[in-house]
SETOR-917055 format. One record per residue (C-alpha): chain; z negated, x, y negated; residue in one letter; residue number from 0. Coordinates in Angstrom, 2 decimals, padded with zeros to 5 digits, m for minus. Last residue first. Layout:
BEGIN
   cadena         z         x         y   residuo   num
        A         Z         X         Y         A   NUM
...
***
This chain:
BEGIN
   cadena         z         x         y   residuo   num
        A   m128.40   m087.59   m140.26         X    84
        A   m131.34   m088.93   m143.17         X    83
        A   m131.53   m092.09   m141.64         X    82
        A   m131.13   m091.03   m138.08         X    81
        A   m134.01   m088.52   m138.41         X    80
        A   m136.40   m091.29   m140.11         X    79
        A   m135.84   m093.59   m137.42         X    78
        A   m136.35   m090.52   m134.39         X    77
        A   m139.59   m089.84   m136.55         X    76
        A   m140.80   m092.94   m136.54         X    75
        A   m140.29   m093.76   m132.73         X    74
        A   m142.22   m090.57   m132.06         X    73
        A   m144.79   m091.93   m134.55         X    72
        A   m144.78   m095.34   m132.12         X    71
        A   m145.18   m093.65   m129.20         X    70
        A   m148.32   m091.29   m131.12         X    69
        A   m150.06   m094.36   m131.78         X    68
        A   m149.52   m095.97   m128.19         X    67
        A   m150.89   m092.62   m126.09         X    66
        A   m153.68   m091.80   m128.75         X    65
        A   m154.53   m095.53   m127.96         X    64
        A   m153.94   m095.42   m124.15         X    63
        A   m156.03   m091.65   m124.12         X    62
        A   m159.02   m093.20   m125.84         X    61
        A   m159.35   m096.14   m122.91         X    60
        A   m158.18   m099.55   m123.58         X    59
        A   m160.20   m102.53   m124.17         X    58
        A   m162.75   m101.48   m126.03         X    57
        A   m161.05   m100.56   m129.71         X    56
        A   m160.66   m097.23   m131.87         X    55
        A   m160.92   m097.16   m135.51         X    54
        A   m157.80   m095.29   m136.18         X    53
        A   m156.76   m092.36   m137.74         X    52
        A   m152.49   m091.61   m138.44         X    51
        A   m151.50   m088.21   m139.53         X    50
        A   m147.59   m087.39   m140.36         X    49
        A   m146.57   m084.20   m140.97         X    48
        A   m144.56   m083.84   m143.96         X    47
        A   m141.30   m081.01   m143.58         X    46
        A   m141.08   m077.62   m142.46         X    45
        A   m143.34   m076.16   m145.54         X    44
        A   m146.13   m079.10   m144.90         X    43
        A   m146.10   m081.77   m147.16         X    42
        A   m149.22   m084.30   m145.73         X    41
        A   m148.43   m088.11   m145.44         X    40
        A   m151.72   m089.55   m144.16         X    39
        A   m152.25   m092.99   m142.26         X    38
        A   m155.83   m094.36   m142.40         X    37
        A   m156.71   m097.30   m139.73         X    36
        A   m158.99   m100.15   m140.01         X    35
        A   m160.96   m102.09   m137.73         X    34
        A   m162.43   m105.24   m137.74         X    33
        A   m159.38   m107.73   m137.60         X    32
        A   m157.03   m105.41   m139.01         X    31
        A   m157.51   m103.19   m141.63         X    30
        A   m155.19   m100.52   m143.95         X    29
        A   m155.34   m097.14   m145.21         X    28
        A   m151.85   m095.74   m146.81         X    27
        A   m151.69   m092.02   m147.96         X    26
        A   m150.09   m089.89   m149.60         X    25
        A   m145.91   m090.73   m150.60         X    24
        A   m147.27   m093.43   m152.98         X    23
        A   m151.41   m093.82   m152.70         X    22
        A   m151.81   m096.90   m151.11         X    21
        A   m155.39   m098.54   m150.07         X    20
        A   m156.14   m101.83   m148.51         X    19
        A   m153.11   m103.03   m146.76         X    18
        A   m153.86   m105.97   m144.94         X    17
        A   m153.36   m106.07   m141.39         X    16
        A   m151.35   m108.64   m138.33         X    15
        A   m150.07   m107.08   m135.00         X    14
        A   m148.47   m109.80   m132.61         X    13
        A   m148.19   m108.80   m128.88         X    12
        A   m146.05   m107.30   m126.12         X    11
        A   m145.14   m106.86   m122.71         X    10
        A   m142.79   m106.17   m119.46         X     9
        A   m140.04   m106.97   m122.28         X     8
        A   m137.87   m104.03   m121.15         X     7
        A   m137.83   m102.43   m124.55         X     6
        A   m141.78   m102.97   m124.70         X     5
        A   m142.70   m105.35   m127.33         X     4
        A   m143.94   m105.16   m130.39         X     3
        A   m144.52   m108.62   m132.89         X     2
        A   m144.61   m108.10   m136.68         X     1
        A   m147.25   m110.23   m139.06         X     0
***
């Protein structure tokens, strides 16, 4: 289980899934609660592009979710930047 929370602890919760597929340096699918989400690694000539799908939930509107995915792939790729810097 991992907990997020926003930097200035306004709010936060526990995310708990079960990997269900991995294909090394492809692909990872994975589900939590009822949904499930696909992640993609795809080699693209400037570097892998990154692809996440999601089962979408009721609580937030489309926009929040494509908002919170893609804030936590920006957050990714800033990691992955430093490590390789």
């Amino acid at each position: 289980m991992a907990h997020y929370q926003a930097k200035d602890g306004s709010f936060g919760f526990d995310f708990a899934g079960t990997y269900t597929k991995v294909v090394p340096h492809a692909l990872l699918e994975y589900s939590f609660g009822d949904r499930s989400a696909t992640v993609e690694f795809l080699a693209e000539a400037e570097g892998v592009k990154v692809r996440v799908s999601f089962d979408a939930e009721t609580q937030h509107s489309i926009e929040q979710q494509q908002q919170g995915w893609q804030a936590i792939l920006n957050n990714f790729a800033k990691h992955v930047h430093a490590q390789s810097a």
